[in-house]
C-alpha positions as CSV (number, residue, x, y, z in Angstrom):
1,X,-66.3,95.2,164.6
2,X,-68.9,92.0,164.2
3,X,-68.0,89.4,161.7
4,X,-70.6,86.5,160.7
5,X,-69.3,83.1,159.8
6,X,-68.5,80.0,160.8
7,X,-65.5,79.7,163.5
8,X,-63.2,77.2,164.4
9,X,-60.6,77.7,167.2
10,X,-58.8,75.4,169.5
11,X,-58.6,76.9,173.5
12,X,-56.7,73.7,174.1
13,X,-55.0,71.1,172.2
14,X,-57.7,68.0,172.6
15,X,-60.3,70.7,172.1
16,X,-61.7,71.9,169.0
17,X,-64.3,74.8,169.3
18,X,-67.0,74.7,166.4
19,X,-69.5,78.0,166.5
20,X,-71.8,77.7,162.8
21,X,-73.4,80.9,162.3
22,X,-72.3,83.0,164.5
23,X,-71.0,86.5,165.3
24,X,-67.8,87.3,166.7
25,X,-67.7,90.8,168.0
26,X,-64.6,92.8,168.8
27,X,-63.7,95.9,171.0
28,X,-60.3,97.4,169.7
29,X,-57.8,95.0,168.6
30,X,-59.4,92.0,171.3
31,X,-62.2,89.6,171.2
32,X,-65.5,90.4,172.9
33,X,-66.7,87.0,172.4
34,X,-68.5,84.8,170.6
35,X,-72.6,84.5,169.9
36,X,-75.0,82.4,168.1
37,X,-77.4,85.3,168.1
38,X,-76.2,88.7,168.6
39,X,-77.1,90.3,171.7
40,X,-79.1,93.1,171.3
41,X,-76.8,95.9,172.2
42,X,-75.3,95.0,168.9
43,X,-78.1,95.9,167.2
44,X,-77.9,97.6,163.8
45,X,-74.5,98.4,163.8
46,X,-72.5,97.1,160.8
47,X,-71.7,93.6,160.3
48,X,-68.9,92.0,157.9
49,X,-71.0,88.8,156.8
50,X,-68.9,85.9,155.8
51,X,-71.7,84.0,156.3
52,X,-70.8,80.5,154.8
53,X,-66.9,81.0,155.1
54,X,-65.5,79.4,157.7
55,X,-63.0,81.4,160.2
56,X,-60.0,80.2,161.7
57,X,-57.4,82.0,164.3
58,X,-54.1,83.1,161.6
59,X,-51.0,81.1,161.5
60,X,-48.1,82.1,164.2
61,X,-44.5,81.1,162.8
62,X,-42.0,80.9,165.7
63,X,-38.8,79.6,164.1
64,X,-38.4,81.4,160.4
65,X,-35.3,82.8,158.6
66,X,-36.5,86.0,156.7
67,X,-33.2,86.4,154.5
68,X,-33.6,82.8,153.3
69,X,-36.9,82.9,151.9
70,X,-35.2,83.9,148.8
71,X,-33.0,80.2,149.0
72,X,-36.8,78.0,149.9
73,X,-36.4,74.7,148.1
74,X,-32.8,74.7,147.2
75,X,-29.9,72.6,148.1
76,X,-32.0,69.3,150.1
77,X,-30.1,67.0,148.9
78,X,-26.8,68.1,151.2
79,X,-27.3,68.2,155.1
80,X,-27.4,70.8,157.4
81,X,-24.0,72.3,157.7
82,X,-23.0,71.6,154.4
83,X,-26.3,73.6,153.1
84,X,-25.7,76.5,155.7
85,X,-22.0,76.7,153.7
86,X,-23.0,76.7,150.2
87,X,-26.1,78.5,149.7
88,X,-27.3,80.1,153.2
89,X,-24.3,81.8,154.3
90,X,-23.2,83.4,150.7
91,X,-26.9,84.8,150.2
92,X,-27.1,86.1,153.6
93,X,-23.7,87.8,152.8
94,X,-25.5,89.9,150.2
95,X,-27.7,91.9,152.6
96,X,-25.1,94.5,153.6
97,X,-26.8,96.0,150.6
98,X,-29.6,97.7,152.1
99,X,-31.2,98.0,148.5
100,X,-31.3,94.9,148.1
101,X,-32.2,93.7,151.9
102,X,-35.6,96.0,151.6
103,X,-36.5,94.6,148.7
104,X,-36.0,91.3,150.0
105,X,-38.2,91.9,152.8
106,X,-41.1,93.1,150.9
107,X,-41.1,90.1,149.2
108,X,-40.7,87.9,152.5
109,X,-43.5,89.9,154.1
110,X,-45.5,89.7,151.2
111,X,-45.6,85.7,150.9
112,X,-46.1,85.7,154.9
113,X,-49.4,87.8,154.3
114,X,-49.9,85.6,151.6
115,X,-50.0,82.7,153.5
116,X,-51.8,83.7,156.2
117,X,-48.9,83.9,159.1
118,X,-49.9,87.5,160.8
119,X,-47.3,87.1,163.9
120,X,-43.7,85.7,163.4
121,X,-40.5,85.8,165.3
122,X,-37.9,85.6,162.7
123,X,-33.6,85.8,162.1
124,X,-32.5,88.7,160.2
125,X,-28.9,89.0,159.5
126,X,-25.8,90.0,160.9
127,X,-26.4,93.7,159.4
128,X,-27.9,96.2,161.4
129,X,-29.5,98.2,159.4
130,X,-30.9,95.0,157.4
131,X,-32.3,94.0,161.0
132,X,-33.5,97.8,161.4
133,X,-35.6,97.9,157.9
134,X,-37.3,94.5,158.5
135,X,-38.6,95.4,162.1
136,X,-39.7,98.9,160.2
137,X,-41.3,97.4,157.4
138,X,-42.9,94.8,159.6
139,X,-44.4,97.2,161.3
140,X,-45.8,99.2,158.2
141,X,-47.0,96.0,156.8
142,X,-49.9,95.1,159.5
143,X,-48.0,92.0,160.4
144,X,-46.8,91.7,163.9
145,X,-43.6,89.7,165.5
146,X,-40.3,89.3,166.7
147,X,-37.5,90.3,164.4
148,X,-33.7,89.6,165.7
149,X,-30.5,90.5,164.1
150,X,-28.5,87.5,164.1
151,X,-25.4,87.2,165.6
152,X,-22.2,85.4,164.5
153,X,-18.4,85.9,166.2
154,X,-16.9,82.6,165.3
155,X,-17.2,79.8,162.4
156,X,-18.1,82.3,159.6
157,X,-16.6,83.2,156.5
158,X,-15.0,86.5,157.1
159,X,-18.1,88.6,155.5
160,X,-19.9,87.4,158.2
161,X,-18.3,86.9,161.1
162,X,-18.7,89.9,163.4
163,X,-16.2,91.4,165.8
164,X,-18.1,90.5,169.4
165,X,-18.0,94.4,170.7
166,X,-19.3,95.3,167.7
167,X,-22.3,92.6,167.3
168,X,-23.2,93.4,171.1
169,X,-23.1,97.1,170.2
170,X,-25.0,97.0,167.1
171,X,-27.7,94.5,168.9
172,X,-28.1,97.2,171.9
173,X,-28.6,99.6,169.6
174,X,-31.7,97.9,167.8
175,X,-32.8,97.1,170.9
176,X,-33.1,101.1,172.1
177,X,-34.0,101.7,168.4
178,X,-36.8,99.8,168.5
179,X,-38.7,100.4,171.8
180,X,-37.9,104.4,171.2
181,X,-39.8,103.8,167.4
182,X,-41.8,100.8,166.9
183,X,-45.3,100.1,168.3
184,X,-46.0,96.1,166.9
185,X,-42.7,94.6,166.5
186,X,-41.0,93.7,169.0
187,X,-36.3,92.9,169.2
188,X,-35.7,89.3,170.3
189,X,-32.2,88.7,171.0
190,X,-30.7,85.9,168.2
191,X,-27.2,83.8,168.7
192,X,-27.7,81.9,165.5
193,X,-26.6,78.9,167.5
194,X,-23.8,77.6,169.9
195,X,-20.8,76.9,166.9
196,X,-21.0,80.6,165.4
197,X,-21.1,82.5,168.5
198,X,-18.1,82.5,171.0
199,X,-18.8,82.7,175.1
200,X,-17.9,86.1,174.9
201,X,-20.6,87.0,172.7
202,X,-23.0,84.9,174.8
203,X,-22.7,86.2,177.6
204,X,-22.8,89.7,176.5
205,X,-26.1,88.7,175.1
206,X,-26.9,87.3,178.2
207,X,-26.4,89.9,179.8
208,X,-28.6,92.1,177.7
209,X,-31.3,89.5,177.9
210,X,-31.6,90.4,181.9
211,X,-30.8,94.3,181.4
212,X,-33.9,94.7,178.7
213,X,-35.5,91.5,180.1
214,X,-35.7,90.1,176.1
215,X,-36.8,87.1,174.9
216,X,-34.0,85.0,172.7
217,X,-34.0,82.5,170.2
218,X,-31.7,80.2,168.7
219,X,-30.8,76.9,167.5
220,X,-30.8,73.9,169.5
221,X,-29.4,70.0,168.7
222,X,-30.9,69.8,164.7
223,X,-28.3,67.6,163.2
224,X,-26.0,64.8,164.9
225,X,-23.2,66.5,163.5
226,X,-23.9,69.5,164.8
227,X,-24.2,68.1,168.2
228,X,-20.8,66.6,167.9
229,X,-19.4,69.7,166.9
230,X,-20.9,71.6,169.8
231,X,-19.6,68.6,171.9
232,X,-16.2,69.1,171.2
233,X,-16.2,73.3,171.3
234,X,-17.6,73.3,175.0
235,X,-16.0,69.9,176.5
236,X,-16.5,71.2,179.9
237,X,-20.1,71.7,179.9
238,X,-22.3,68.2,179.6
239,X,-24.4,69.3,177.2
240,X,-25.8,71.6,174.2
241,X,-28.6,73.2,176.6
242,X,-26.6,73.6,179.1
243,X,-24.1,75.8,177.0
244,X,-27.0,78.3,176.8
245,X,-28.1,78.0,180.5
246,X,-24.4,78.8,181.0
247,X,-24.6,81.9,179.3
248,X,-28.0,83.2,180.2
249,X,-29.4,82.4,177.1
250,X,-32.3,80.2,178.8
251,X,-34.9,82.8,179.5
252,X,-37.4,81.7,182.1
253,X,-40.9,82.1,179.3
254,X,-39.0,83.9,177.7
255,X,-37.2,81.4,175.0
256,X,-37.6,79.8,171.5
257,X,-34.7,76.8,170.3
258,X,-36.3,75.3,167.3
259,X,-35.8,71.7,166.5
260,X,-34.8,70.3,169.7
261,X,-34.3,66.5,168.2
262,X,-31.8,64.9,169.8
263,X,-32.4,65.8,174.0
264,X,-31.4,63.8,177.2
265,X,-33.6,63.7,179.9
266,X,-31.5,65.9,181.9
267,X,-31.6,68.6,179.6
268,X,-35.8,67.7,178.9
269,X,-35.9,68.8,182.4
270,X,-33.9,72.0,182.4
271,X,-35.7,72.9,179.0
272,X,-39.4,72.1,181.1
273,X,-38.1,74.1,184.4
274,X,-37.3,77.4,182.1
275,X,-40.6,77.2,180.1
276,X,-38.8,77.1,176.4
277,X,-41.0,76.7,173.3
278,X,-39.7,74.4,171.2
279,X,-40.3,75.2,167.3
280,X,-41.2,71.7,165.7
281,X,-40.1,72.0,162.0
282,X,-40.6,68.9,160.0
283,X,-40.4,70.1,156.7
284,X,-36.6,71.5,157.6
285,X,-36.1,68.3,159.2
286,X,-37.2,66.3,156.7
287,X,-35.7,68.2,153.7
288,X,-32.1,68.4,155.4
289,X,-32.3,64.5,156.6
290,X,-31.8,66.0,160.4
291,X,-34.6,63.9,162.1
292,X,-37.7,63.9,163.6
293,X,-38.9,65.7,167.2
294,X,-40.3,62.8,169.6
295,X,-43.2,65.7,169.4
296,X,-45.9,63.5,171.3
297,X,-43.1,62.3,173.8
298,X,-42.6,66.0,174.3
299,X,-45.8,66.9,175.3
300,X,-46.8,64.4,177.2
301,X,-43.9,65.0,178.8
302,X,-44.6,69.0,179.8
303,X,-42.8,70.3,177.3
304,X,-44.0,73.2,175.3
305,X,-43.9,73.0,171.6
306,X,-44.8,74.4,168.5
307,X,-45.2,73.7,164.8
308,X,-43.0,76.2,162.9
309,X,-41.3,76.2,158.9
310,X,-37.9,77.1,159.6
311,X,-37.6,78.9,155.4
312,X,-35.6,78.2,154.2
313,X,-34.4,74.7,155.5
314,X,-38.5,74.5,155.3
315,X,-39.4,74.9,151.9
316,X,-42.6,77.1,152.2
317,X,-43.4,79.6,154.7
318,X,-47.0,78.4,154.6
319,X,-47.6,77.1,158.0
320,X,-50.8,75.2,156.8
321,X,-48.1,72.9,154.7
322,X,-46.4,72.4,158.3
323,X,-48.9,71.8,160.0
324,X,-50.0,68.5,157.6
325,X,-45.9,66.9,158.2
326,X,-45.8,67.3,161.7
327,X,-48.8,64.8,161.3
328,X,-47.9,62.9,158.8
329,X,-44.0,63.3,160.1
330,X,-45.9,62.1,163.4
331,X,-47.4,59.3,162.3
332,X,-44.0,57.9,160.7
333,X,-42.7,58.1,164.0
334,X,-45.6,56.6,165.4
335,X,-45.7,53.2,162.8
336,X,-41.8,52.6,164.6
337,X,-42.8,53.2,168.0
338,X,-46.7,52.4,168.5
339,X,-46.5,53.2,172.3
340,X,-46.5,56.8,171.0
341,X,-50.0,58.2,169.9
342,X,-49.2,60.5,166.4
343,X,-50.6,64.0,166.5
344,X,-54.1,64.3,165.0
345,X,-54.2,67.3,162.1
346,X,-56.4,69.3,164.8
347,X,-53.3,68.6,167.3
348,X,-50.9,70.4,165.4
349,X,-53.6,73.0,164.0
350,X,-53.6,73.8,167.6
351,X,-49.7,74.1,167.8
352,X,-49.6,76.5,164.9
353,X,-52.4,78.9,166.4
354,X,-53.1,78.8,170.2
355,X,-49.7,77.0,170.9
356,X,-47.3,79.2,169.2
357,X,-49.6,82.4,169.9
358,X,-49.0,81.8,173.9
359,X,-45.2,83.0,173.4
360,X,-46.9,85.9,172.2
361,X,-49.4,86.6,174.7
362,X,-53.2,86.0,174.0
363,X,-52.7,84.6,170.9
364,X,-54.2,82.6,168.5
365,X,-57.6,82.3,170.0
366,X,-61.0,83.3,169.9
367,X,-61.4,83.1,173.3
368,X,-62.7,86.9,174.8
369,X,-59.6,89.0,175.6
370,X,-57.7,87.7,173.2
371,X,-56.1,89.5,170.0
372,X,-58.5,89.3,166.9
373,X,-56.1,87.7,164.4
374,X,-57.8,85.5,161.9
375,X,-58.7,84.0,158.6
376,X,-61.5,83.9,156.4
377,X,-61.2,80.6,154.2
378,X,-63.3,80.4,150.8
379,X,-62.4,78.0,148.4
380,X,-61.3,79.1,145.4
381,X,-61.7,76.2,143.2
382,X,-65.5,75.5,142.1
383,X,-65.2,71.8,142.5
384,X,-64.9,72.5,146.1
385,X,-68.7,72.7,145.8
386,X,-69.5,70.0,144.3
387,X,-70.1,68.1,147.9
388,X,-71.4,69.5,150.5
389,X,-68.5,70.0,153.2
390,X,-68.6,70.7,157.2
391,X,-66.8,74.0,158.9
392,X,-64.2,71.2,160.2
393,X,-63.7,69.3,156.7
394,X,-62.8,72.5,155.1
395,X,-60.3,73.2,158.3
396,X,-58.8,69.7,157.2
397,X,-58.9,70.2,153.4
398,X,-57.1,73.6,153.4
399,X,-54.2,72.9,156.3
400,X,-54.1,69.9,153.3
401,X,-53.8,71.2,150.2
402,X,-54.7,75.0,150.3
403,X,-53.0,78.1,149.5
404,X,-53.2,81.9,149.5
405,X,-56.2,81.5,147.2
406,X,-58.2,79.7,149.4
407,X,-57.8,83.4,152.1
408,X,-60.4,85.8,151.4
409,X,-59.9,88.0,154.2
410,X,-57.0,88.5,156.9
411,X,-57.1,89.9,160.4
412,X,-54.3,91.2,162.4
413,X,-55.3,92.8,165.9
414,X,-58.2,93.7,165.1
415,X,-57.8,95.1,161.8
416,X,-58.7,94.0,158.6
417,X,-54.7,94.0,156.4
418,X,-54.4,94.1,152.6
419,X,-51.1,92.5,150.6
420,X,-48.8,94.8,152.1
421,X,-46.6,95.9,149.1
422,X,-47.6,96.0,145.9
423,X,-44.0,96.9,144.4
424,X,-40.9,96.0,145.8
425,X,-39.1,98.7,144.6
């Protein structure tokens, strides 16, 4: 496949790649690279011309909750475990109906296409075969990820709280179900976070995480209250990362704990030896008055870190809307503490794309070798014509203020992927 446009990619965060009107030619589902005249080998063969249009690598969302899409935007003005009791926990309830679980996912895949997130790694539910039909509808979608069933022992009301034989069970059984049957997505093992799931159940997960050798992901000190909770559940163990190093549950590369806010050195270090992303999510921060990641601390500190939208604490799956507060959320941060440079919007472009992609493997680039997942952006609005604009200022104007209009085409290893269902019957 050759394409024609105008690309913009990030191969590392203080660089930003800018190639006007050129081709980008693919072999299978990876880049060939990159060429502001096509080589003559090329030669006649079929060209998708968005000349004009500039290209971008698609959005990668490494800390989402697919049941709660449904609950985006509700319920901010109560804090985080107050919000997980009255509207999370009762909707996530309702997807022991299968019925009504598939027809939720449509709808959650649907927006995620929408938006122009091709790759996720996202919380299911408690129900296995609510986990099962998301990772099989994923996969006949054209989107690719992570999808984990979550699980919950402890702290639950009782139409969700699992027996911990039975959650282990039912999670080893997606996990064979899913290598025997499913090509692009991919089990990741999910204790929804240290107060809901009993040692037991950790370290049966843990133990599974080394038998499968599966990545995890979870929940790790959001809210102060939270942290004081976990505090008091595991008083012999010093702190909230160390619980899941206990356990298992740090997976050397292998390991997302979104939000991350309120970390001691010690466990910086811990979190830095294991190689743990860290999902920044500043709209979920922001919304449920949890904080704000040191993010520029973070990095500068070795820490890896991406920008994710946590849905439904996040109130739009639209990663471009994420990616504008952890600037802005950055440079807030930055007006109390001018010793700490904010993130640029190109930064935490690159923490959406080429940052998140790298827990996926070669990700989120146009580099050669790497998967062909993009974007074609073309305003929709005709007064976006009315200046004359560069490749880079309509980056900045649609991670600002665009939306699924704005996406005229979207790319997902190498393949071009319509809206994936047009009923969600």
């Amino acid at each position: 496949m050759i394409l024609k446009g105008n690309f913009i990619w990030m191969p590392d965060m203080d660089r930003l790649e800018v190639r006007e009107n050129a081709w980008l030619v693919t072999s299978g589902e990876t880049v060939v690279g990159i060429y502001d005249q096509l080589p003559p080998e090329y030669a006649g063969q079929p060209v998708e011309d968005w000349s004009g249009k500039v290209i971008i690598p698609a959005f990668n969302d490494l800390h989402i909750h697919a049941p709660q899409f449904l609950n985006r935007g509700i319920g901010y003005d109560t804090r985080l475990l107050d919000w997980l009791d009255t509207y999370t926990f009762p909707l996530e309830a309702r997807f022991r109906d299968l019925d009504f679980a598939r027809r939720a996912w449509k709808v959650f895949l649907n927006r995620l296409w929408a938006a122009g997130t091709m790759r996720f790694s996202a919380f299911a539910t408690i129900h296995k075969e609510a986990a099962w039909a998301l990772m099989e509808l994923t996969e006949q979608s054209g989107l690719r990820g992570l999808v984990g069933k979550v699980n919950m022992d402890r702290n639950a009301a009782d139409n969700l709280r699992e027996e911990t034989a039975a959650s282990l069970a039912d999670t080893e059984e997606l996990i064979c179900r899913s290598r025997a049957g499913l090509k692009h997505v991919g089990f990741i093992l999910t204790p929804r976070f240290v107060p809901s799931t009993t040692g037991a159940l950790m370290d049966g997960l843990g133990q599974l995480g080394e038998r499968y050798d599966l990545p995890v992901q979870s929940h790790l000190s959001e809210n102060p209250s939270e942290v004081e909770w976990v505090r008091q559940l595991h008083p012999d163990i010093p702190t909230y990362t160390q619980i899941y190093e206990n356990f298992g549950l740090l997976r050397k590369d292998k390991t997302i704990m979104a939000h991350a806010i309120y970390l001691s050195d010690g466990e910086k270090e811990l979190l830095r030896e294991k190689g743990v992303t860290l999902a920044h999510c500043p709209c979920s921060n922001v919304n449920l008055s949890s904080g704000a990641m040191p993010l520029r601390r973070n990095l500068e500190e070795g820490l890896r870190c991406c920008v994710a939208s946590d849905v439904a604490g996040g109130h739009t799956a639209a990663i471009n809307r994420s990616v504008a507060a952890a600037t802005a959320l950055s440079k807030v941060n930055w007006l109390s503490h001018p010793e700490e440079a904010h993130l640029t919007l190109t930064e935490s472009f690159y923490l959406a794309t080429r940052g998140s992609g790298a827990f996926l493997g070669q990700v989120g680039s146009f580099e050669p070798g790497f998967q062909f997942d993009a974007l074609v952006l073309s305003p929709a609005d005709p007064a976006e014509d009315l200046l004359e604009r560069t490749p880079v200022e309509r980056l900045e104007q649609f991670l600002c203020d665009g939306d699924d209009r704005d996406i005229a085409a979207r790319y997902c290893g190498g393949v071009l992927v319509e809206k994936p269902f047009a009923t969600i019957e």
